[in-house]
C-alpha positions in Angstrom: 65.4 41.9 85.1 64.2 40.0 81.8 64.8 36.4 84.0 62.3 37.8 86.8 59.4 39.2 84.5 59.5 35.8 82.4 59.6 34.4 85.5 56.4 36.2 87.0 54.6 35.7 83.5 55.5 31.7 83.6 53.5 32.0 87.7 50.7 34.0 85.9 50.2 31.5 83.6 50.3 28.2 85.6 47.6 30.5 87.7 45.4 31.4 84.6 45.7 27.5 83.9 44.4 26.4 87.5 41.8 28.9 87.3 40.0 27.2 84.3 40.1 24.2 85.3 38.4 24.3 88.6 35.9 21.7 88.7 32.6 23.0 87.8 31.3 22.0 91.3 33.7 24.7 92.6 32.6 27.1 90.4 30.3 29.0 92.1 32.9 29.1 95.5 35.9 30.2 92.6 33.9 33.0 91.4 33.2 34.8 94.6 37.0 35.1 95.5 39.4 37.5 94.0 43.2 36.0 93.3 45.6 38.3 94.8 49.5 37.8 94.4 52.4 39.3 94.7 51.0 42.9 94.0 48.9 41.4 91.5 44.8 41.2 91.9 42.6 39.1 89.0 39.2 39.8 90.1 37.0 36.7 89.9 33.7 38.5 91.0 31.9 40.4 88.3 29.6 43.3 90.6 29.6 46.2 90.1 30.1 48.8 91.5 33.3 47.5 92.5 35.6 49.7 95.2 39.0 49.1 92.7 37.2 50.5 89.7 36.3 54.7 90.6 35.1 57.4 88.2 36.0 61.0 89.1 34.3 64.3 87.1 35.8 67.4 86.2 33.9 70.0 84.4 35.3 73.4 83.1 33.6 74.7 86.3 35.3 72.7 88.5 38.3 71.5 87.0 39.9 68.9 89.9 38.4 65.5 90.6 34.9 64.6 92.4 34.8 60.9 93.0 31.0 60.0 91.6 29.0 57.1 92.8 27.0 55.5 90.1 24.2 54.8 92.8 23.0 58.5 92.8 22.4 60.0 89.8 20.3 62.6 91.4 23.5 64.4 93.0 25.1 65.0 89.3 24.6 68.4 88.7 25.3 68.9 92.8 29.2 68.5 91.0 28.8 70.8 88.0 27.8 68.2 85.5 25.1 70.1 83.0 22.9 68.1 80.5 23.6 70.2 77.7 27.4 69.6 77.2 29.0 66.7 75.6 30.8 63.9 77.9 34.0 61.4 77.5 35.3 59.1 79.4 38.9 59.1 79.5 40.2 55.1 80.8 43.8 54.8 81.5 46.1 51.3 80.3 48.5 48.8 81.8 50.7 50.4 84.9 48.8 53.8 84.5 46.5 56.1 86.2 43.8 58.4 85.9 45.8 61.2 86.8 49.4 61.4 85.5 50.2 61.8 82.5 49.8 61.0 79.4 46.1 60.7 80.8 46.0 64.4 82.4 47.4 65.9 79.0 43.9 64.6 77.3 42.1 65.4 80.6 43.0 68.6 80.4 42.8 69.3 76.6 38.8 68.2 76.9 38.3 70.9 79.8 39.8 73.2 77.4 36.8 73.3 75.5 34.5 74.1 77.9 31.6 71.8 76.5 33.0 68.8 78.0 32.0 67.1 80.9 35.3 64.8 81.6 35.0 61.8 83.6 38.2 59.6 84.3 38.0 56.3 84.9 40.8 55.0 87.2 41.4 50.9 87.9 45.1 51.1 88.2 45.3 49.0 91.7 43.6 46.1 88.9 46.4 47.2 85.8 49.9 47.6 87.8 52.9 46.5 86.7 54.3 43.7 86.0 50.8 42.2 86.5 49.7 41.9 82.7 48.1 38.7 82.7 45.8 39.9 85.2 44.9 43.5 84.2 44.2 41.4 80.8 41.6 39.4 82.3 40.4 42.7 84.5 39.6 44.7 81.8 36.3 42.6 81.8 35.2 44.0 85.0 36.5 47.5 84.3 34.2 47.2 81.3 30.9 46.1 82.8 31.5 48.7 85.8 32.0 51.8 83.3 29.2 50.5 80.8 27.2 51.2 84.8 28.7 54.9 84.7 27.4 54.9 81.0 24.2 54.1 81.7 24.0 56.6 84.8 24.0 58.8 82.1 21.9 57.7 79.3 19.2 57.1 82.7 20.3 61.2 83.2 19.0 62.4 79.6 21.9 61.7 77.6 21.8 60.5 74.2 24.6 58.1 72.8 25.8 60.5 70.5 27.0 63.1 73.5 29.5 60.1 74.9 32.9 59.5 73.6 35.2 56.9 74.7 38.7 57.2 74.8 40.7 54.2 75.7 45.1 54.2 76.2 46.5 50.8 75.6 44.5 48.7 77.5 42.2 51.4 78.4 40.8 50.9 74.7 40.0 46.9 75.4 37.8 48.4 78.3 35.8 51.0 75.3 35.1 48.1 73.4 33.9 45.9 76.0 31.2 48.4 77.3 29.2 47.7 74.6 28.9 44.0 75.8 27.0 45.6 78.6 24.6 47.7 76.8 21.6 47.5 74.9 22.7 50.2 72.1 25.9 50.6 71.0 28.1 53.3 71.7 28.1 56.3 69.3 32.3 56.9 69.2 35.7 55.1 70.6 38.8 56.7 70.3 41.8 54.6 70.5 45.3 55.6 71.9 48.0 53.3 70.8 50.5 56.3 71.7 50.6 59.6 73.3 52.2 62.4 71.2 53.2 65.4 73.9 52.5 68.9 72.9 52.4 71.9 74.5 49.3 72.8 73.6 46.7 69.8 73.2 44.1 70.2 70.6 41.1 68.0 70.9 39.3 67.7 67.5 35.8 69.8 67.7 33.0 68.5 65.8 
């Protein structure tokens, strides 16, 4: 098993190599096409919205997922989201999702307050195993796509200080790089190098 995956990382690498040093001519043609390998995808386009990043809301009121489209920010409330209560996105890291755990244990510890509207941000067909290399290099696009959720918002009424982000593993590279896409920074990141599991999640309450 070792000899395969430092196989697969040696291909990744020799790919990552070709990649930058396309002639500049080719450039333009290079960054229109995605690389997909193996079950690996390193997206080469940067537009957003993009139809392998999704955002789903759940709100105390409607606790299961509605997928949202950043286009229409008009249909918001249509899904339960209210302007008075706080929000966080919750962003998933290598080989995960948005909705197994450890993610739906934070998920679901948010909606337990009640003054939380909880969006999850799911790129996991970008961040599957044993593809590191490439959900590396994705978490650029899974940055500028959610920094376009984050401003959905802030275009909605709400003020910096009402959005947390909370990034696992390499779900916290994508909280940083949403700033790089905005012109204030964000208010609060949470990091999550590990998950502890308890029965009964506590989020802090400020």
């Amino acid at each position: 098993m070792e000899l395969i995956l430092a196989t697969v990382v040696k291909i990744l690498i020799v790919i990552l190599v070709l990649v930058e040093s396309v002639p500049e001519t080719d450039s333009s043609l290079m960054s229109m096409l995605d690389f997909r390998y193996f079950t690996c995808v390193m997206k080469r386009e940067w537009k957003c919205p993009d139809s392998e990043i999704n955002f789903y809301l759940f709100t105390p009121e409607h606790p299961y997922q509605q997928w949202i489209d950043v286009r229409q920010k008009n249909k918001l409330s249509a899904y339960g989201w209210k302007l008075s209560r706080k929000n966080v996105f919750i962003i998933h890291g290598f080989n995960g999702t948005h909705s197994k755990t450890p993610m739906s244990y934070l998920r679901d510890a948010y909606l337990s307050r009640k003054d939380y509207n909880v969006f999850m941000v799911d790129w996991s067909n970008l961040a599957r195993f044993p593809c590191y290399l490439s959900a590396l290099s994705n978490t650029k696009l899974a940055g500028q796509c959610t920094a376009q959720l984050y401003s959905f918002l802030t275009q909605a009424g709400v003020s910096a200080k009402k959005i947390t982000c909370v990034g696992h593993s390499l779900g916290a590279h994508v909280c940083g790089m949403i700033s790089n896409h905005l012109t204030e920074k964000q208010y609060k990141i949470i990091v999550s190098k590990k998950i502890i599991y308890v029965s009964d999640p506590v989020v802090e309450r400020r």
